[in-house]
mmCIF file as Biopython writes it, N, C-alpha, C and O atoms, coordinates in Angstrom:
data_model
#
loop_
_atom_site.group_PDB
_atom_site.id
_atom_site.type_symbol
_atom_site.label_atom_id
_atom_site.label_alt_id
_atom_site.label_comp_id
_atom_site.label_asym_id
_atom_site.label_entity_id
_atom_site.label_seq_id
_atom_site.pdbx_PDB_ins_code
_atom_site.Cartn_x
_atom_site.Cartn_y
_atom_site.Cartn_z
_atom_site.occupancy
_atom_site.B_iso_or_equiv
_atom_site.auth_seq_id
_atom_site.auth_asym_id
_atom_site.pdbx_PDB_model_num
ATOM 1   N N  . UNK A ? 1  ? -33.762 0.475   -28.019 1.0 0.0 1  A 1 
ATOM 2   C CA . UNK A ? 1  ? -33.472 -0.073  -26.709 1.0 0.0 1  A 1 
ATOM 3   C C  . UNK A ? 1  ? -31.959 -0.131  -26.554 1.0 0.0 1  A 1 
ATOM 4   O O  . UNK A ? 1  ? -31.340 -0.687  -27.461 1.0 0.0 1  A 1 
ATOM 5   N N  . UNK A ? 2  ? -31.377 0.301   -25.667 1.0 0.0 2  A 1 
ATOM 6   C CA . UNK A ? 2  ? -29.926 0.450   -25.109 1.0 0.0 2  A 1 
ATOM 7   C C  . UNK A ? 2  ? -29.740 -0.784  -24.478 1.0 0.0 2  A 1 
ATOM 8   O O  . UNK A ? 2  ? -30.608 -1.519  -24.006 1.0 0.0 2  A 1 
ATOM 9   N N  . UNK A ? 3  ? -27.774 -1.043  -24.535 1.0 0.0 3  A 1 
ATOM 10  C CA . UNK A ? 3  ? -27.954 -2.591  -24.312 1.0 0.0 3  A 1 
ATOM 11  C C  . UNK A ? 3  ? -27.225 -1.968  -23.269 1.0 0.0 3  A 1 
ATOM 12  O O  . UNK A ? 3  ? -26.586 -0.916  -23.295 1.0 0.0 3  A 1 
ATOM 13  N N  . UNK A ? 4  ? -27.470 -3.005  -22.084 1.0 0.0 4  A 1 
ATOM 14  C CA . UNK A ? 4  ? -26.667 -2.930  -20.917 1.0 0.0 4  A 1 
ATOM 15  C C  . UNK A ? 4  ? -25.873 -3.891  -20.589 1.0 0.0 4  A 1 
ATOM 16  O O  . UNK A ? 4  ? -26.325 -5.032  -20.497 1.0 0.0 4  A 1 
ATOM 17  N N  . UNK A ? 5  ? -24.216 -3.557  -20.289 1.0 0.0 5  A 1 
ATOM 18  C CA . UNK A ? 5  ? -23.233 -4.954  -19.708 1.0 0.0 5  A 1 
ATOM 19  C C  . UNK A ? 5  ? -22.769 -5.082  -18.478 1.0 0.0 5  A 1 
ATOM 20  O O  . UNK A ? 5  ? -22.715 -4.109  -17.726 1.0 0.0 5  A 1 
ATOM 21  N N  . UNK A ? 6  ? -22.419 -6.156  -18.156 1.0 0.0 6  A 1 
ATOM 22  C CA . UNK A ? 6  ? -21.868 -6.185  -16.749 1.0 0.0 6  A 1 
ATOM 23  C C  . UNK A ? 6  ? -20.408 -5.798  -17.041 1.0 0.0 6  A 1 
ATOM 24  O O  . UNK A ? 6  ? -19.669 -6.019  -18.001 1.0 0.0 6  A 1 
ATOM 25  N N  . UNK A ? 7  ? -20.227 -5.044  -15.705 1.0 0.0 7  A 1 
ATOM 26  C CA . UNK A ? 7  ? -18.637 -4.492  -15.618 1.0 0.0 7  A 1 
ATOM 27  C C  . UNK A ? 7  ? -18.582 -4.810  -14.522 1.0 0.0 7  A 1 
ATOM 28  O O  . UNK A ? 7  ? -19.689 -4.904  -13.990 1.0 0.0 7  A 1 
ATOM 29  N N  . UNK A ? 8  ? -17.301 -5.146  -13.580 1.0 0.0 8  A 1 
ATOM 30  C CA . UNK A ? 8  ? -16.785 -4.850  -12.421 1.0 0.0 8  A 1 
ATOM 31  C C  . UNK A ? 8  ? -16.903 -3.241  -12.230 1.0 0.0 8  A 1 
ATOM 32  O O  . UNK A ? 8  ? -17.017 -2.370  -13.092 1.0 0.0 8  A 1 
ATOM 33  N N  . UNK A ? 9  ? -16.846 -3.149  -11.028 1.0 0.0 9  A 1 
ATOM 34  C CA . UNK A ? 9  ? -17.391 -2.245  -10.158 1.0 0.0 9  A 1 
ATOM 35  C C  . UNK A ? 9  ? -15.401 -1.527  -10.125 1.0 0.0 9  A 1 
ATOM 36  O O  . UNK A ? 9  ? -15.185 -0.330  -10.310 1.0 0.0 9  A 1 
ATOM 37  N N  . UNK A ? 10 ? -14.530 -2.297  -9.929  1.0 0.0 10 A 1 
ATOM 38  C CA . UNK A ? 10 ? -13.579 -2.003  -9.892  1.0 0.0 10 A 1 
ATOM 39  C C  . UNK A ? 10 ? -12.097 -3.352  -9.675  1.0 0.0 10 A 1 
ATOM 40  O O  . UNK A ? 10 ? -12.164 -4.403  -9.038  1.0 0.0 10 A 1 
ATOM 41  N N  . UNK A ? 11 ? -11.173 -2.926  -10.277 1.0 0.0 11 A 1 
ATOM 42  C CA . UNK A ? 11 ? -10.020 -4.127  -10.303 1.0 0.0 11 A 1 
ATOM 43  C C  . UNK A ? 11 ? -10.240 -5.203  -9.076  1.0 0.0 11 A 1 
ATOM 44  O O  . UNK A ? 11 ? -9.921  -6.367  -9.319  1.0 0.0 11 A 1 
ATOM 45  N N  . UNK A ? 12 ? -10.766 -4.887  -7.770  1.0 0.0 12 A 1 
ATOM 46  C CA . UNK A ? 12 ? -10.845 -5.939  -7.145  1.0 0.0 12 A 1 
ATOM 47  C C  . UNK A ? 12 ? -11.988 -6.582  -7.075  1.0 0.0 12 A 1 
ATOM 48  O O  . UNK A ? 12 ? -12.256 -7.425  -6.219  1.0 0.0 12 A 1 
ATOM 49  N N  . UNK A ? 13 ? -12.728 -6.208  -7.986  1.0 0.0 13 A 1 
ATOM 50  C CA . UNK A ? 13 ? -14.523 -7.217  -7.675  1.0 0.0 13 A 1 
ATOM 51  C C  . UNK A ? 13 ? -14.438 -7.798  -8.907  1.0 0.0 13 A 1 
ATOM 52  O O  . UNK A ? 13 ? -14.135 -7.579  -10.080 1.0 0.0 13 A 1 
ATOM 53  N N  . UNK A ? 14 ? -14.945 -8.869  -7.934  1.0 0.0 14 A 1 
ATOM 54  C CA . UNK A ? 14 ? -15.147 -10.312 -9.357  1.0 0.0 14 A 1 
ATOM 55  C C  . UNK A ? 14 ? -16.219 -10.329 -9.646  1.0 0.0 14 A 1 
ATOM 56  O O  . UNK A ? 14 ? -17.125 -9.754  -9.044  1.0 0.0 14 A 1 
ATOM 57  N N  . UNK A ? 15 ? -16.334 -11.108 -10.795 1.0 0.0 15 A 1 
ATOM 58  C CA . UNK A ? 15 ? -17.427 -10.849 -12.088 1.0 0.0 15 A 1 
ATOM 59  C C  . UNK A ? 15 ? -19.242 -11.008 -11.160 1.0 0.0 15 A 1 
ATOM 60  O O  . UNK A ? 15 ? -20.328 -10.496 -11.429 1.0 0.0 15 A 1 
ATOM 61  N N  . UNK A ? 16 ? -18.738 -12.086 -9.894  1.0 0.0 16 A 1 
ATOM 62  C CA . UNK A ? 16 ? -20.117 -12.057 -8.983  1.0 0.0 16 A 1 
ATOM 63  C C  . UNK A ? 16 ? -20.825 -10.627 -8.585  1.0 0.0 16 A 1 
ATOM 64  O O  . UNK A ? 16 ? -22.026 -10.451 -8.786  1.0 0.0 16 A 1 
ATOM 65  N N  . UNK A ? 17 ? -19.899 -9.526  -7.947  1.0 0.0 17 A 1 
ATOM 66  C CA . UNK A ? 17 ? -20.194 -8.283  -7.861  1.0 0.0 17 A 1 
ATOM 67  C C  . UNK A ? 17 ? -20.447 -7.205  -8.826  1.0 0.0 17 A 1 
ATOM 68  O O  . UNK A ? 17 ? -20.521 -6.007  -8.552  1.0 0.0 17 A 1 
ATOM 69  N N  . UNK A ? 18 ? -20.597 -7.852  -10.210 1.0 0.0 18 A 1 
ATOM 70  C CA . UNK A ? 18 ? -20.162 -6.812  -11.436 1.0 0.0 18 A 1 
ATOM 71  C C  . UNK A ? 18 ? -21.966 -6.353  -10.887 1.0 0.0 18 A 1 
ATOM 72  O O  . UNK A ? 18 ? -22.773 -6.963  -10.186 1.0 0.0 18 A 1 
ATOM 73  N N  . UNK A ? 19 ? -22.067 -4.382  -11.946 1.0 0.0 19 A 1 
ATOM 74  C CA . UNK A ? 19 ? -23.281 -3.980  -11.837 1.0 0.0 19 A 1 
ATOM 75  C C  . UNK A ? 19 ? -23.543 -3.470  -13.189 1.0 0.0 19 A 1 
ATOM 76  O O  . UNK A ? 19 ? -22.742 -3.683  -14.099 1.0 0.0 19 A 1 
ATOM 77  N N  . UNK A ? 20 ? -24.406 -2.944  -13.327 1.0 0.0 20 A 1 
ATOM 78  C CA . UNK A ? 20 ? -25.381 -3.174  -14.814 1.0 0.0 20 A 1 
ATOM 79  C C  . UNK A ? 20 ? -24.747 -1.905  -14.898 1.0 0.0 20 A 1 
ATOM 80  O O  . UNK A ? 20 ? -24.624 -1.263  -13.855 1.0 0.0 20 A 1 
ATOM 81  N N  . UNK A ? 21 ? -24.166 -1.265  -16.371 1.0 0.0 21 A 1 
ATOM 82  C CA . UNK A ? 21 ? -23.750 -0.358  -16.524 1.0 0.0 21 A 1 
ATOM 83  C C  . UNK A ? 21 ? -23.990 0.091   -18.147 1.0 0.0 21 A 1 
ATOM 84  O O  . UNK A ? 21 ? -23.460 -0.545  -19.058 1.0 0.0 21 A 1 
ATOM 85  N N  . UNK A ? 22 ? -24.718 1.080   -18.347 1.0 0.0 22 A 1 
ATOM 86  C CA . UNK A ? 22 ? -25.427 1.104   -20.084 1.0 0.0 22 A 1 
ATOM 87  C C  . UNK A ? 22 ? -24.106 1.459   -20.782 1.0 0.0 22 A 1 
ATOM 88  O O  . UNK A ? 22 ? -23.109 1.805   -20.150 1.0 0.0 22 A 1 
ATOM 89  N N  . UNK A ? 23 ? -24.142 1.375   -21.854 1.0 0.0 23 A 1 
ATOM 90  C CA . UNK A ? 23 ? -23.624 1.681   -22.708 1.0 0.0 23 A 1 
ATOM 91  C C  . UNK A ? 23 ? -23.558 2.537   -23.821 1.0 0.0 23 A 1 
ATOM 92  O O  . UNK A ? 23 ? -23.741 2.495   -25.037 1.0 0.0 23 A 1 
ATOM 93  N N  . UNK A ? 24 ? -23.169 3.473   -22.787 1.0 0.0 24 A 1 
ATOM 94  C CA . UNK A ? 24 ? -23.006 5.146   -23.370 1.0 0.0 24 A 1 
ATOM 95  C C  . UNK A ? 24 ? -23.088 5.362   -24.790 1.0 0.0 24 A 1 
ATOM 96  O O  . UNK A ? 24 ? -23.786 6.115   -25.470 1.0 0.0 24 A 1 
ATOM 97  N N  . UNK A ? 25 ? -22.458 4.758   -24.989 1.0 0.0 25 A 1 
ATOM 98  C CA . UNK A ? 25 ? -21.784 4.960   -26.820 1.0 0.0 25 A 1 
ATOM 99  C C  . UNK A ? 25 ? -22.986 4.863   -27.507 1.0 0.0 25 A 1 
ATOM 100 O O  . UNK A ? 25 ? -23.602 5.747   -28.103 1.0 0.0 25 A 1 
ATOM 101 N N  . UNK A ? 26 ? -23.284 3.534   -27.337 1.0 0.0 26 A 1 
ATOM 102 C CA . UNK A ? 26 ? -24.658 3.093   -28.271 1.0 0.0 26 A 1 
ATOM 103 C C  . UNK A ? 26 ? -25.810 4.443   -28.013 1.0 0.0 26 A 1 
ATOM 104 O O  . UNK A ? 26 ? -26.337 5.030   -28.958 1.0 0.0 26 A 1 
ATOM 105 N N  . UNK A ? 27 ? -26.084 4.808   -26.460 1.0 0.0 27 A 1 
ATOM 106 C CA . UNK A ? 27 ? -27.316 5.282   -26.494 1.0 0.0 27 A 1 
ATOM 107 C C  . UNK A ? 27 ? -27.039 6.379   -26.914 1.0 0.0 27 A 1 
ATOM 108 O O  . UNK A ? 27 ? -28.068 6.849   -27.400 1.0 0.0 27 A 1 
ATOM 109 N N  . UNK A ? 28 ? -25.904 7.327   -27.039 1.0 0.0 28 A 1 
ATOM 110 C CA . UNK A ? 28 ? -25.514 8.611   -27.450 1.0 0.0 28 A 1 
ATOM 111 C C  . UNK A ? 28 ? -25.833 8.440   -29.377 1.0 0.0 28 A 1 
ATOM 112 O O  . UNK A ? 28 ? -26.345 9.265   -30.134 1.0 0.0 28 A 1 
ATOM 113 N N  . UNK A ? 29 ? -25.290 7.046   -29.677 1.0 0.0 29 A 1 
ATOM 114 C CA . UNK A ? 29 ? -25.637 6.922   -31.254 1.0 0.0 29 A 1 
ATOM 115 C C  . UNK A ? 29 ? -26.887 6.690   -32.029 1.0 0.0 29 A 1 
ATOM 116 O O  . UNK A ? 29 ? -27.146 6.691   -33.232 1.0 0.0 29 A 1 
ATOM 117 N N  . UNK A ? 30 ? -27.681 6.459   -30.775 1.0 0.0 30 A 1 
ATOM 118 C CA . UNK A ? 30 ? -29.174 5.982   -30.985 1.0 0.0 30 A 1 
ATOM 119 C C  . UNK A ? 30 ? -30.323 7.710   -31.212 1.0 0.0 30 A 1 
ATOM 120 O O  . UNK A ? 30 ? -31.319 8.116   -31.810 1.0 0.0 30 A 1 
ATOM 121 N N  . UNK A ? 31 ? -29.328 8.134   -30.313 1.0 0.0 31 A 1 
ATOM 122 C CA . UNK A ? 31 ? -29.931 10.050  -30.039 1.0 0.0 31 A 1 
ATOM 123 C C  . UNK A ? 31 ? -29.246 10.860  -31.007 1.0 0.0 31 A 1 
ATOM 124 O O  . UNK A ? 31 ? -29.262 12.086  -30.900 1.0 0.0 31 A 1 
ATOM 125 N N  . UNK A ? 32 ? -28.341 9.982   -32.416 1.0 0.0 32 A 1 
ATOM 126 C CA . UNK A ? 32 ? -28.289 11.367  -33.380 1.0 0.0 32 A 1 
ATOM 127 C C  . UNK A ? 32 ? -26.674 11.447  -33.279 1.0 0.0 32 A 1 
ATOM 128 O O  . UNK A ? 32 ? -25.926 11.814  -34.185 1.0 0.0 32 A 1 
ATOM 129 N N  . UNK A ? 33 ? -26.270 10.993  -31.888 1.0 0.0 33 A 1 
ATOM 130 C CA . UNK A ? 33 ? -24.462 11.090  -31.897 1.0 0.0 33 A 1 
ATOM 131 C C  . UNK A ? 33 ? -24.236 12.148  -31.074 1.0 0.0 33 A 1 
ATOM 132 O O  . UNK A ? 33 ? -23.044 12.383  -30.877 1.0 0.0 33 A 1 
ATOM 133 N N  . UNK A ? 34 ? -25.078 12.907  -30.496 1.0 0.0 34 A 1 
ATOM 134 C CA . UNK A ? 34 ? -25.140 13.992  -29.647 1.0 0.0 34 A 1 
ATOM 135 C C  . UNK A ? 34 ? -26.121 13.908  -28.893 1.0 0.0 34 A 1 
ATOM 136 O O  . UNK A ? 34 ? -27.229 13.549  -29.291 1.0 0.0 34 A 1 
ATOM 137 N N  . UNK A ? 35 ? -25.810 14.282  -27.487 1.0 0.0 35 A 1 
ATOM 138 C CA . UNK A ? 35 ? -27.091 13.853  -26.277 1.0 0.0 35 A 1 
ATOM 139 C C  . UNK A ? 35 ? -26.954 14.676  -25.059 1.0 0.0 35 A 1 
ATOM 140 O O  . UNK A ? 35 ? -25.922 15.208  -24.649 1.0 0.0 35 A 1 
ATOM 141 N N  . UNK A ? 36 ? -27.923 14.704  -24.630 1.0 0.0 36 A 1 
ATOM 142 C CA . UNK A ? 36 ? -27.409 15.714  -23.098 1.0 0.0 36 A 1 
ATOM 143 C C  . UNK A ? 36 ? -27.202 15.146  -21.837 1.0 0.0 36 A 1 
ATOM 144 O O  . UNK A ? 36 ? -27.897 14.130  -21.872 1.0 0.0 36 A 1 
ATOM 145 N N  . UNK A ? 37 ? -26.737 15.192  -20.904 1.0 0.0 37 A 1 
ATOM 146 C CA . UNK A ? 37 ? -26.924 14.172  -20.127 1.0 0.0 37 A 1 
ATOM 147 C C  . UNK A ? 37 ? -28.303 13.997  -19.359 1.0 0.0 37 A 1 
ATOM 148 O O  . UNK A ? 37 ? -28.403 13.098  -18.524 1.0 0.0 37 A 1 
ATOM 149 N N  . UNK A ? 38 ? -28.943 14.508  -19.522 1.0 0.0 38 A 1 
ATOM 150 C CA . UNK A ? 38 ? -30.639 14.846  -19.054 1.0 0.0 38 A 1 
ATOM 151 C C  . UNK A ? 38 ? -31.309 13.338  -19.742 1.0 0.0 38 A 1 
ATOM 152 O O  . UNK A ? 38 ? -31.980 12.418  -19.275 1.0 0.0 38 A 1 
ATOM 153 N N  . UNK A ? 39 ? -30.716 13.658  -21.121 1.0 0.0 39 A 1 
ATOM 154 C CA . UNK A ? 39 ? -30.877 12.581  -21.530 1.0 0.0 39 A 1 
ATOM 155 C C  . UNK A ? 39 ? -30.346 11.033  -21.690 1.0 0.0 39 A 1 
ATOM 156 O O  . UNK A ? 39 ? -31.041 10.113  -22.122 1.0 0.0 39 A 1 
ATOM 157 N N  . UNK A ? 40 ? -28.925 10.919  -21.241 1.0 0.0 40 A 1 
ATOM 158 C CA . UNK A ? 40 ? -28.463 9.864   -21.182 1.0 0.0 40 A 1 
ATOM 159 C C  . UNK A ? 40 ? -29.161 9.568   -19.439 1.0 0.0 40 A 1 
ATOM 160 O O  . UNK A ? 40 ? -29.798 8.529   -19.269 1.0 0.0 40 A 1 
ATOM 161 N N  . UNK A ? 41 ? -29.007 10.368  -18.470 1.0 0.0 41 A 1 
ATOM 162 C CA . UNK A ? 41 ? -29.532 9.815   -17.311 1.0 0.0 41 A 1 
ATOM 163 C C  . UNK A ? 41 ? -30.891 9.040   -17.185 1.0 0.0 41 A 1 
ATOM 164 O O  . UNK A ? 41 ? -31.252 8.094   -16.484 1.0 0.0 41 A 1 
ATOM 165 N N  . UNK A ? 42 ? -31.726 10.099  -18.491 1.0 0.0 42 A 1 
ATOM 166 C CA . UNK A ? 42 ? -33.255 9.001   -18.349 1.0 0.0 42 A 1 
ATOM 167 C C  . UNK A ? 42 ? -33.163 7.639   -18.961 1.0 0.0 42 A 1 
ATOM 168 O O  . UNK A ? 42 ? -34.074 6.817   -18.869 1.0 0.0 42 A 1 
ATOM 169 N N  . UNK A ? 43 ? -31.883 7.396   -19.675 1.0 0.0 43 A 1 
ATOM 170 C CA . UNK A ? 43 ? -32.097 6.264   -20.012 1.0 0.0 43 A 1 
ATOM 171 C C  . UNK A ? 43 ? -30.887 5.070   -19.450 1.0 0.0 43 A 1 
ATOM 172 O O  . UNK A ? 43 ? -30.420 4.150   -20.121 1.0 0.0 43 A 1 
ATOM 173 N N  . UNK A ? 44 ? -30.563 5.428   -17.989 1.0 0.0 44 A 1 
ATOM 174 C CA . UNK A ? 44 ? -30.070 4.658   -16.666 1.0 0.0 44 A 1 
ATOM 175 C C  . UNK A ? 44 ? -28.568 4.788   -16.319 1.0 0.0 44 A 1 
ATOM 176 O O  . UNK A ? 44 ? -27.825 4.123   -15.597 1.0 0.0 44 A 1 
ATOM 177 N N  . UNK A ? 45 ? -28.321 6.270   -17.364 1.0 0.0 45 A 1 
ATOM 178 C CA . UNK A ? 45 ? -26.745 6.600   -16.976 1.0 0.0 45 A 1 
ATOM 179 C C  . UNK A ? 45 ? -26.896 6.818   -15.752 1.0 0.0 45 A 1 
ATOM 180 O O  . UNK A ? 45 ? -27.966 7.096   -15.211 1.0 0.0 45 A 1 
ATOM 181 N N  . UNK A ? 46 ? -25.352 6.659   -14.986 1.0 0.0 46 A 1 
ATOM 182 C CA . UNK A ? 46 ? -24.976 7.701   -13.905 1.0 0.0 46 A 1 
ATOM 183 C C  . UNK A ? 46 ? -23.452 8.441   -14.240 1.0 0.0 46 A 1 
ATOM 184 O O  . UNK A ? 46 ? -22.605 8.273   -15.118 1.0 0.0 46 A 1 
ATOM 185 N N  . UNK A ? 47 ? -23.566 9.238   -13.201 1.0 0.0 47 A 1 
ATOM 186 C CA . UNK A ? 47 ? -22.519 10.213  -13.666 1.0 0.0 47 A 1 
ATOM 187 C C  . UNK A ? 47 ? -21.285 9.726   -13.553 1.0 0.0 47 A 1 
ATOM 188 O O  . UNK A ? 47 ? -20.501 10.419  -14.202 1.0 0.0 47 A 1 
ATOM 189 N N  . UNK A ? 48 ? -20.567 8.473   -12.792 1.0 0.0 48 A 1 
ATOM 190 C CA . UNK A ? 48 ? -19.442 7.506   -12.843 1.0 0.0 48 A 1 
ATOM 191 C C  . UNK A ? 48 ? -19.709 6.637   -14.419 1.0 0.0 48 A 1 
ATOM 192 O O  . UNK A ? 48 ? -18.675 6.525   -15.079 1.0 0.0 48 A 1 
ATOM 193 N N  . UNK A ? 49 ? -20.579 6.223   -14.851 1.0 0.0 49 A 1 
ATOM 194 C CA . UNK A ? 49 ? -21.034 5.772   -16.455 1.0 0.0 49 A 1 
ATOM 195 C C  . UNK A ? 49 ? -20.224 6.837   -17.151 1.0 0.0 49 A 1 
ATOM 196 O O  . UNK A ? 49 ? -19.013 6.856   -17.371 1.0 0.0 49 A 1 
ATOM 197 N N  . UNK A ? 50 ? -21.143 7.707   -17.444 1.0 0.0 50 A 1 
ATOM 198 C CA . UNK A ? 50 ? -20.350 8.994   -18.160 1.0 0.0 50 A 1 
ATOM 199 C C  . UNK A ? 50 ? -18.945 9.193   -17.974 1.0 0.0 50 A 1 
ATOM 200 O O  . UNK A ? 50 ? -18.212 9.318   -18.954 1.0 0.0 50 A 1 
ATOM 201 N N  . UNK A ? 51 ? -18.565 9.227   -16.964 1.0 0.0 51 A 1 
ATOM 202 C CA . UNK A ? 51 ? -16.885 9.715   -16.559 1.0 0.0 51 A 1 
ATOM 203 C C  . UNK A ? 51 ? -16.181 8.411   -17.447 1.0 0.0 51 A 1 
ATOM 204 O O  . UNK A ? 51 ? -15.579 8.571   -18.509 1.0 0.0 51 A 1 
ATOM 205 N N  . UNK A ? 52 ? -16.367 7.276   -16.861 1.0 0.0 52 A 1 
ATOM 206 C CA . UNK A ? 52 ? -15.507 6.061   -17.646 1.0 0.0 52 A 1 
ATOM 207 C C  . UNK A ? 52 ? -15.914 5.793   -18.888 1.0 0.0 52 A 1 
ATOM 208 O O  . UNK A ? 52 ? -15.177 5.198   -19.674 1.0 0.0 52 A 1 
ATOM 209 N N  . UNK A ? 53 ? -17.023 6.163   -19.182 1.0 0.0 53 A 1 
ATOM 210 C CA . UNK A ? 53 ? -17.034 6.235   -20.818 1.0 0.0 53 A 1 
ATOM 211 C C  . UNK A ? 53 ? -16.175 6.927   -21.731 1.0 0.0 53 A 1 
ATOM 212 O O  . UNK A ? 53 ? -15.584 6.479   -22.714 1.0 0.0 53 A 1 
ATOM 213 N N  . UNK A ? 54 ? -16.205 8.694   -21.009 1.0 0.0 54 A 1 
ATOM 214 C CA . UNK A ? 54 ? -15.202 9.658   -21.850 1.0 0.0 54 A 1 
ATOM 215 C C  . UNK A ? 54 ? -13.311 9.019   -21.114 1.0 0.0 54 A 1 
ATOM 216 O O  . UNK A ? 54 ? -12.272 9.541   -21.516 1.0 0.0 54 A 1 
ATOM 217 N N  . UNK A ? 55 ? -13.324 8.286   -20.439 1.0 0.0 55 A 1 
ATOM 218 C CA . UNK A ? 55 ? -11.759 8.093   -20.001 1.0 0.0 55 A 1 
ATOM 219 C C  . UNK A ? 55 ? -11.559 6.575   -20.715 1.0 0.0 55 A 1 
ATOM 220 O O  . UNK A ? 55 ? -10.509 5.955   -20.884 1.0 0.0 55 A 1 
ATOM 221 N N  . UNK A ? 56 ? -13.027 6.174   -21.098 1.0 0.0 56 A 1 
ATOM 222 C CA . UNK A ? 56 ? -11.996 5.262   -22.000 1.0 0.0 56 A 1 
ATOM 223 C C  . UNK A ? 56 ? -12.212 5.596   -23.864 1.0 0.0 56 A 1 
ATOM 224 O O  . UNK A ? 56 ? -12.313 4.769   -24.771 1.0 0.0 56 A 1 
ATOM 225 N N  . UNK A ? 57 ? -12.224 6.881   -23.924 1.0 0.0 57 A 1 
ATOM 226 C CA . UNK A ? 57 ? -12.859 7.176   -25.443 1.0 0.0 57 A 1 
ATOM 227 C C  . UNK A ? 57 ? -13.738 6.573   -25.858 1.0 0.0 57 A 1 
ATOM 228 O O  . UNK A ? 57 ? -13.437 5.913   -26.853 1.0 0.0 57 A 1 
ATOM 229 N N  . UNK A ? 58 ? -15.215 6.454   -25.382 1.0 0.0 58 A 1 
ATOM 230 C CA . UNK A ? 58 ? -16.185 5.515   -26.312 1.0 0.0 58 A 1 
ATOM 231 C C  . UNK A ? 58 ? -16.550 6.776   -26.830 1.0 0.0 58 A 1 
ATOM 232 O O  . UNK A ? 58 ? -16.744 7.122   -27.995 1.0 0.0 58 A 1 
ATOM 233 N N  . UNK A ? 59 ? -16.645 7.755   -25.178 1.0 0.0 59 A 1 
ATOM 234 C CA . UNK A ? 59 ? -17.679 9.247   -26.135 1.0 0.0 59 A 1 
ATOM 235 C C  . UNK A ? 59 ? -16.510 10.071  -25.754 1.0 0.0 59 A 1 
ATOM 236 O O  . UNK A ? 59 ? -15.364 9.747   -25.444 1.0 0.0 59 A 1 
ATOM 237 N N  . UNK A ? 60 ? -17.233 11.486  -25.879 1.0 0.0 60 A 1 
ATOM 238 C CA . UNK A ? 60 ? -16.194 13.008  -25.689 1.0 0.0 60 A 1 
ATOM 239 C C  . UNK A ? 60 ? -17.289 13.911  -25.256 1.0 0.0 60 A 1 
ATOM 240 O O  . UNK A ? 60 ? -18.369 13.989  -25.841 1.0 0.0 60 A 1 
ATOM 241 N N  . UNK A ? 61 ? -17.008 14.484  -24.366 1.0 0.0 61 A 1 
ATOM 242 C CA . UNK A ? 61 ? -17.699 15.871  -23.597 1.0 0.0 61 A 1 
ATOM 243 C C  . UNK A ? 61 ? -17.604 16.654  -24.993 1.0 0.0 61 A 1 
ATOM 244 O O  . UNK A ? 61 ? -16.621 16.708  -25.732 1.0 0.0 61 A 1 
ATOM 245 N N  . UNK A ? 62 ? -18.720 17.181  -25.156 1.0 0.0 62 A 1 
ATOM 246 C CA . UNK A ? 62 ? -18.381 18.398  -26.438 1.0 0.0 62 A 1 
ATOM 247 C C  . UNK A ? 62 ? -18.242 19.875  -25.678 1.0 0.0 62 A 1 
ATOM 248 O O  . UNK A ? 62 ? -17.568 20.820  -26.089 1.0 0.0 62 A 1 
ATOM 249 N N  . UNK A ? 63 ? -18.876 19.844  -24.725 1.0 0.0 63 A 1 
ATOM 250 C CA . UNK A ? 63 ? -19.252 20.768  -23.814 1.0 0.0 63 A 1 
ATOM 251 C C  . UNK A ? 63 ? -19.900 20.584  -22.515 1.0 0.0 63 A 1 
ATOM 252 O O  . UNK A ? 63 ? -20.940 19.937  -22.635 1.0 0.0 63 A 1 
ATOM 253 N N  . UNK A ? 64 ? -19.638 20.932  -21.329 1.0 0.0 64 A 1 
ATOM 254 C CA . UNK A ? 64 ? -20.317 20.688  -20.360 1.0 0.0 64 A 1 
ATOM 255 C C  . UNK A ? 64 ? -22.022 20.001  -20.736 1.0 0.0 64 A 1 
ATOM 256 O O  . UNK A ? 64 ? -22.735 20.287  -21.698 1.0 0.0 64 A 1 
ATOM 257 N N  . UNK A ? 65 ? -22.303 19.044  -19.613 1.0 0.0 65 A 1 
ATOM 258 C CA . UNK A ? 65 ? -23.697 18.454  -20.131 1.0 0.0 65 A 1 
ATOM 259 C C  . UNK A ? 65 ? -23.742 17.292  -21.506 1.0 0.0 65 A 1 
ATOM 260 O O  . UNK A ? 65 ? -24.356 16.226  -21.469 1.0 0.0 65 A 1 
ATOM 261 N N  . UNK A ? 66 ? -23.061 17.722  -22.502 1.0 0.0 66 A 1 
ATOM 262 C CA . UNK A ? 66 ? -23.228 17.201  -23.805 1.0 0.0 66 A 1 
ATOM 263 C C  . UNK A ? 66 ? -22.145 16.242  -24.342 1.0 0.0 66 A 1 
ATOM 264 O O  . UNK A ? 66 ? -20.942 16.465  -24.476 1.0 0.0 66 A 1 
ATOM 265 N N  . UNK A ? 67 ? -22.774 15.242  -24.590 1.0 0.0 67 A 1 
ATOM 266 C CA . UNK A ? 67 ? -21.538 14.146  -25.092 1.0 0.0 67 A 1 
ATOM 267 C C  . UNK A ? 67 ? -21.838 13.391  -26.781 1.0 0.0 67 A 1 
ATOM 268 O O  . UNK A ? 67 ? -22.810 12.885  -27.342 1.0 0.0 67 A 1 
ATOM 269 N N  . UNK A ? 68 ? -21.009 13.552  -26.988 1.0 0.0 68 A 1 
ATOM 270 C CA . UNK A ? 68 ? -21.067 13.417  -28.665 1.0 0.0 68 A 1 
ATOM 271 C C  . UNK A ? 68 ? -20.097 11.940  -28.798 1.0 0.0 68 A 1 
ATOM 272 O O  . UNK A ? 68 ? -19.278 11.848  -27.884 1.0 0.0 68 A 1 
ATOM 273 N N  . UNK A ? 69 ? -20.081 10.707  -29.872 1.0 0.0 69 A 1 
ATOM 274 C CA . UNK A ? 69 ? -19.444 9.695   -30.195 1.0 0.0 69 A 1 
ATOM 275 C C  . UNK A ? 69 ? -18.335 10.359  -31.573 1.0 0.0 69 A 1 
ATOM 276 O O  . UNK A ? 69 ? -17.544 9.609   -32.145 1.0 0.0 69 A 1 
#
């Protein structure tokens, strides 16, 4: 089971507006350390998830689609 945290949405929304946002890292480490996004989406990514995950180094694009920890 993938844990999900609250984040702000962005620098001006307070913690009332935060939205449920999974946590890439874990579920990419749960799938082996390598995942597709086919598969991170079934388990409640979206494609802004993914983007701020690899911009804050949790994961790394290995290749289009595929994200590795």
């Amino acid at each position: 089971m993938s844990t999900i945290r609250l984040v702000p949405e962005n620098d001006t929304t307070s913690f009332h507006d935060a939205v449920l946002m999974p946590d890439i890292a874990e579920i990419v480490d749960s799938l082996g350390g390598l995942a597709q996004k086919q598969q991170l989406v079934a388990r409640g990514a979206r494609d802004l998830d993914l983007t701020r995950a690899v911009r804050a180094d949790e994961v790394s694009r290995a290749r289009q689609g595929w994200y590795t920890t």
